[in-house]
C-alpha positions in Angstrom: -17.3 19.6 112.7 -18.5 17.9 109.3 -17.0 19.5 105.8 -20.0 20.4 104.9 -20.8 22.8 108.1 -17.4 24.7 107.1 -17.8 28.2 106.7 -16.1 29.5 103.4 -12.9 30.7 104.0 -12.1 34.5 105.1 -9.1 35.0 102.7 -8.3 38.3 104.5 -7.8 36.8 108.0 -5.7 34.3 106.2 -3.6 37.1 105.0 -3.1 38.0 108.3 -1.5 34.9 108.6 0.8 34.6 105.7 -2.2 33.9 103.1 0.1 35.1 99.5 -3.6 36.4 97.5 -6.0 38.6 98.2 -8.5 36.2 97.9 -8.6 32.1 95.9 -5.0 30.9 95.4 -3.5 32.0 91.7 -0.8 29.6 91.3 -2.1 26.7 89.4 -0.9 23.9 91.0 -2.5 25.2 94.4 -5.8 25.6 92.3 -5.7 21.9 91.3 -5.6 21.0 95.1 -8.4 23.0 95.2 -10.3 21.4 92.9 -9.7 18.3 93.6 -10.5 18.5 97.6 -13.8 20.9 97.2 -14.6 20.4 100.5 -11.1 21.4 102.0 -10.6 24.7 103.2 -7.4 26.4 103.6 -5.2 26.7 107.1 -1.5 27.2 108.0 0.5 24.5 110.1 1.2 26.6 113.8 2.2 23.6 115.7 3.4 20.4 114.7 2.9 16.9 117.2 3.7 13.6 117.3 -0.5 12.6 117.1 -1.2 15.6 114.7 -1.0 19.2 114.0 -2.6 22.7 115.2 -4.0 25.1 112.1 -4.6 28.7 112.3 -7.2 30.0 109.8 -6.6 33.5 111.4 -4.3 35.2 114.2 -4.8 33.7 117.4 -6.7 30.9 116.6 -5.6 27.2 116.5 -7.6 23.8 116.2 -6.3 20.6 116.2 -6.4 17.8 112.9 -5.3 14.7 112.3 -2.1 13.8 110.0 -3.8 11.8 106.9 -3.0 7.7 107.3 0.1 7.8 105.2 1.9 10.4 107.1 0.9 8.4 110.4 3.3 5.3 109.0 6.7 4.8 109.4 8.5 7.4 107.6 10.3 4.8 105.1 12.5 6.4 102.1 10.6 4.1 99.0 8.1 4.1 96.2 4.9 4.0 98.5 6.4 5.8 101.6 5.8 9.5 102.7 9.4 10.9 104.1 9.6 12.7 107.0 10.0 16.2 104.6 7.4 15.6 102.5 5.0 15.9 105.6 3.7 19.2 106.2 5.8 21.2 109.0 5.3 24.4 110.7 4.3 27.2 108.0 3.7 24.7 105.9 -0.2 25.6 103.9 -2.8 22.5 104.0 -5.9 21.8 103.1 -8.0 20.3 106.0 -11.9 18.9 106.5 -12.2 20.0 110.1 -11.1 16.7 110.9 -8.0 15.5 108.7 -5.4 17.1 106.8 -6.9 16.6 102.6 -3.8 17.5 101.2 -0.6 20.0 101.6 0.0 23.0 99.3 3.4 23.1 97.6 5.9 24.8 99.2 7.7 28.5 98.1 10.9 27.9 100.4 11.8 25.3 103.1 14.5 25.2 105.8 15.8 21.7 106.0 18.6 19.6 107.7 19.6 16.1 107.6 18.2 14.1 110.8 20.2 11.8 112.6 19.8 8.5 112.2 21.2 5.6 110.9 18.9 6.4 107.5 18.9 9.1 105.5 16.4 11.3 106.3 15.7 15.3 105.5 13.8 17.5 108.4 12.0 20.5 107.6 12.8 23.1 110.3 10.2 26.0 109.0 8.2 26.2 105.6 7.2 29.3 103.4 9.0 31.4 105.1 10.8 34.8 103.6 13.7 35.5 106.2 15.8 33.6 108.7 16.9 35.3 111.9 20.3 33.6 112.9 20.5 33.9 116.3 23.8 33.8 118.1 24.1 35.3 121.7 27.4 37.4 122.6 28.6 35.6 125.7 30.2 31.3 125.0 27.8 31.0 122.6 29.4 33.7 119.8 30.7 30.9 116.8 31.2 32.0 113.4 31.7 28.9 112.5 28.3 27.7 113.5 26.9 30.7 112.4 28.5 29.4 108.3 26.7 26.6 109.1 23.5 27.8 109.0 24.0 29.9 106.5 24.3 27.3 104.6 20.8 25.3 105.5 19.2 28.9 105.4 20.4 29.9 101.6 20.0 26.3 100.4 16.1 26.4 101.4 15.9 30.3 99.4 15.4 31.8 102.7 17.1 35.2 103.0 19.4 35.0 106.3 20.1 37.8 109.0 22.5 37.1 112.0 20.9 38.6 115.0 23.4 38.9 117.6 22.0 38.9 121.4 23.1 40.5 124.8 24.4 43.3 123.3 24.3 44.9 126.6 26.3 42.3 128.6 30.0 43.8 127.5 30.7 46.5 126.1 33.2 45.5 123.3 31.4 42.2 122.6 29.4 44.3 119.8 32.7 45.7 117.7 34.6 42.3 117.7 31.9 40.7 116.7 30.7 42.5 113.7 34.5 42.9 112.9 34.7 38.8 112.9 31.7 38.5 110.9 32.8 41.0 108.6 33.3 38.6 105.6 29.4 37.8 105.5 28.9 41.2 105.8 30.9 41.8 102.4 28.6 39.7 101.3 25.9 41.0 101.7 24.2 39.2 105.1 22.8 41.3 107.4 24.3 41.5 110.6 22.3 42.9 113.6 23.9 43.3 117.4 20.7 44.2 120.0 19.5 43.3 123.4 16.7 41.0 122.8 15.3 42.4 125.8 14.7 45.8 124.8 11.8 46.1 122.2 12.9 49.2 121.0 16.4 47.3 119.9 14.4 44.4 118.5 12.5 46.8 116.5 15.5 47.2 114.1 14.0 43.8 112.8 10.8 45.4 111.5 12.2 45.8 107.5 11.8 41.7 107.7 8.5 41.8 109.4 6.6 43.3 107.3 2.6 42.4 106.7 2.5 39.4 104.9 5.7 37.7 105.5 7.3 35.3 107.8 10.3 34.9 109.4 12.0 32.0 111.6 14.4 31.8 114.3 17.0 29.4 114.5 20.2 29.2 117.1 21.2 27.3 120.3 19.4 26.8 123.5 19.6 30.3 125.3 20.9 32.2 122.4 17.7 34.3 123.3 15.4 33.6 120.6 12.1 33.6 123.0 13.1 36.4 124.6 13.3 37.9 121.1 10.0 36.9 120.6 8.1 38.1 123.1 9.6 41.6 122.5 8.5 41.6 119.5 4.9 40.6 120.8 5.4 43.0 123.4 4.3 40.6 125.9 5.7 37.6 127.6 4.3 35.3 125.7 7.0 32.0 125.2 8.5 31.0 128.2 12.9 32.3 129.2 15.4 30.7 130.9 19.2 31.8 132.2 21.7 30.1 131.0 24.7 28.2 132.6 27.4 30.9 133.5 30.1 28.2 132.4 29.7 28.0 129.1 26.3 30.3 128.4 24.2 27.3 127.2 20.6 27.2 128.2 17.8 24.7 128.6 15.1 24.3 126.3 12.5 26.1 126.7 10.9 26.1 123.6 9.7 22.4 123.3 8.4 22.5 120.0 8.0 25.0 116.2 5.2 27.7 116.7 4.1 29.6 114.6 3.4 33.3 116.1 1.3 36.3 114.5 3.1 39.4 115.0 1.5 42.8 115.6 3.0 44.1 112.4 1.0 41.6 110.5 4.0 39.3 110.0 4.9 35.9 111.2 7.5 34.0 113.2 8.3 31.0 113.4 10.3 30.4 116.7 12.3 27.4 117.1 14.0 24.7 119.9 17.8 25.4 120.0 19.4 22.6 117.4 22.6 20.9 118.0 22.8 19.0 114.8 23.1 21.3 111.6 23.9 18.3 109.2 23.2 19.0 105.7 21.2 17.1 103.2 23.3 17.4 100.2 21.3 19.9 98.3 23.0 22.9 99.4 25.2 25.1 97.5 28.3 26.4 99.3 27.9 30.1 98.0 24.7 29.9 99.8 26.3 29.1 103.3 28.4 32.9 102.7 31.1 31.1 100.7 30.6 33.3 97.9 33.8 34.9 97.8 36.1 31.8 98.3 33.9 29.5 95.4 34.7 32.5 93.5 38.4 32.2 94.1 38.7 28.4 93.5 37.8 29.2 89.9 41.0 30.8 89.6 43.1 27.8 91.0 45.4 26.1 88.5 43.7 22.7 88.9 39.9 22.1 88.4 39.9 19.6 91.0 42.3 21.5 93.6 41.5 20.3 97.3 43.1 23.8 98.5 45.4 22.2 100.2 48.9 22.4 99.1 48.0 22.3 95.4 50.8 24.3 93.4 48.6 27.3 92.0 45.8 27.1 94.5 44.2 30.8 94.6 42.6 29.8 97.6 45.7 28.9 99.7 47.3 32.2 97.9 44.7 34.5 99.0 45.0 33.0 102.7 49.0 33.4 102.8 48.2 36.9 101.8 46.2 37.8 104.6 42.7 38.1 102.4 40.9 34.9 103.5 40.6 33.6 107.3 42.3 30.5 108.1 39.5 29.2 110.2 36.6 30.3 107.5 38.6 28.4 104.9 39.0 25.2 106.8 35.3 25.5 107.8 34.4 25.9 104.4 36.4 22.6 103.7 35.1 21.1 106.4 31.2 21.7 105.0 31.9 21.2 101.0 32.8 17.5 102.1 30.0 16.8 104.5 27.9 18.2 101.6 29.1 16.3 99.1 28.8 13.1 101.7 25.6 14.1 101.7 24.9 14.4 98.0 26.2 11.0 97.4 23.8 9.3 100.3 20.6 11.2 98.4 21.5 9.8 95.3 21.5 6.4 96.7 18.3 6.7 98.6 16.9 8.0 95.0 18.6 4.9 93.1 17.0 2.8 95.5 13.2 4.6 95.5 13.5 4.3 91.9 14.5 0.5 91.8 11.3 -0.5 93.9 9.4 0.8 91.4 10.3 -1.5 89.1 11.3 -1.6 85.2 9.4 0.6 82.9 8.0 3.0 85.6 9.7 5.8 84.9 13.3 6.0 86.8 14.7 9.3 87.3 18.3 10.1 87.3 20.0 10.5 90.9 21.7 13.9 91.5 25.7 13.7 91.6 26.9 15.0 94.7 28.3 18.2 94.6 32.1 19.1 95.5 
């Protein structure tokens, strides 16, 4: 299909997918994409592939386009590469010809993690989306501390998180220790949610987060339940399920790659493989990850630079010896400040070094310092 034979876009079947307006986009820097692609029309990223992507310009519909050249290269952190986060990613909103990808909107939120490798690189997990369904099953796979975890990549893309606790049903009591040992986040102010995935009446306890217009993702491990989730919320078997190993209640993969799913409510979700590696990319603020409360405490130590460890005056240690604070949150949350701030200090040398090849006079921008 040429440009030129593209039909002008349907702005309300684009709502229906997420589409912010009622009609042309209103935030200026979106209407200078606009202007400057006149022959692109607007789609949202449902699938993202090695060779290219699938759009949606409606529910239920899906063509396939090609990346444009520079996001086809090697994705090389310099002054003429693209890196791999500045590519568009599932929910992301692009401009296309029929053909090609013209250009990609700016993003409102993104979920990101560091990817493994021997180079720094960022991943996006989901784009523009408004809440994060944390997804933690009640059998082996129950871990607070990997629940913290993502927290901490959800808040630090400005995506509201919810821990969604599966196989509620499976033992009785799982339910009441759970929510007691996540009672912390709860003080918080995160959402905590036990229900049988199963059962779309239980999954329906979601819908304040699904409204129409807005999009949700879900992220947890293989065979925490999140297709199963899915579907009930389709209310049809639509992504494929799997058991998990009785051992240690880990599953297989069965979701292979981000999709993009219109909902019957007129929301979106964004369902997810399971993820192993929750690394973080050194833009993250601790208080996002549900560390609030003990960030708050550290203010209150004697030392500015107290380590919490066996600092005289350390509020932190103090509120732990008094029963207050968890021993294992607390370590976790040591365990995270330092990978972030490993982190921090690897993206300000990958900036340093972007801005050398530039060369003098071309306007360097100061690294970030990594954070404590």
């Amino acid at each position: 299909m040429r440009a030129m034979d593209l039909p002008a876009p349907d702005y309300t079947a684009l709502q229906r997918i997420g589409w912010p307006w009622a009609g042309p986009p209103e935030d200026p820097a979106w209407q200078a994409l606009f202007e400057r692609h006149p022959e692109g029309r607007p789609a949202r990223v449902s699938e993202q592939h090695r060779t290219g992507y699938v759009l949606a310009d409606a529910p239920d519909t899906g063509f396939r386009v090609e990346s444009p050249p520079e996001w086809q290269r090697r994705p090389v952190f310099t002054a003429d590469g693209v890196p791999l986060h500045e590519r568009a990613a599932v929910g992301d909103w692009v401009l296309h010809d029929g053909r090609r990808i013209l250009a990609m909107l700016p993003r409102r939120t993104a979920i990101k993690r560091a990817a493994a490798g021997e180079h720094y690189q960022q991943q996006v997990i989901a784009a523009n989306v408004d809440t994060a369904f944390v997804v933690c099953g009640l059998d082996a796979d129950f871990n607070p501390r990997r629940i913290e975890r993502y927290l901490l990549l959800v808040g630090g893309g400005g995506v509201q998180p919810v821990v969604v606790l599966t196989k509620a049903d499976l033992n009785g009591e799982a339910p009441g220790l759970a929510l007691e040992a996540l009672e912390d986040l709860r003080a918080l102010g995160v959402p905590v949610l036990a229900l049988n995935a199963k059962d779309p009446q239980a999954a329906a306890a979601l819908s304040p987060w699904l409204a129409p217009g807005c999009t949700a993702v879900l992220v947890g491990s293989s065979g925490a339940g999140k297709s199963t989730l899915t579907n009930s919320l389709l209310g049809r078997e639509r992504m494929k399920t799997g058991e998990v190993r009785a051992s240690d209640s880990r599953g297989r993969h069965t979701t292979t790659h981000r999709a993009l799913v219109p909902l019957p409510s007129g929301a979106c979700l964004v369902d997810t493989p399971g993820m192993r590696e929750l690394k973080p990319t050194g833009e993250e603020e601790l208080a996002d990850g549900g560390f609030g409360d003990i960030e708050e405490l550290a203010t209150q130590c004697r030392f500015n630079d107290c380590a919490h460890h066996s600092e005289p005056g350390c509020a932190v240690r103090a509120a732990v010896e008094d029963g207050c604070l968890d021993p294992g949150r607390v370590a976790n949350y040591l365990k995270l400040r330092e990978e972030v701030a490993g982190a921090a200090e690897r993206l300000a040398q990958r900036l340093a070094q972007k801005a050398d090849t530039r060369g003098p006079g071309r306007g360097r921008r100061p690294a970030p310092r990594p954070r404590r």
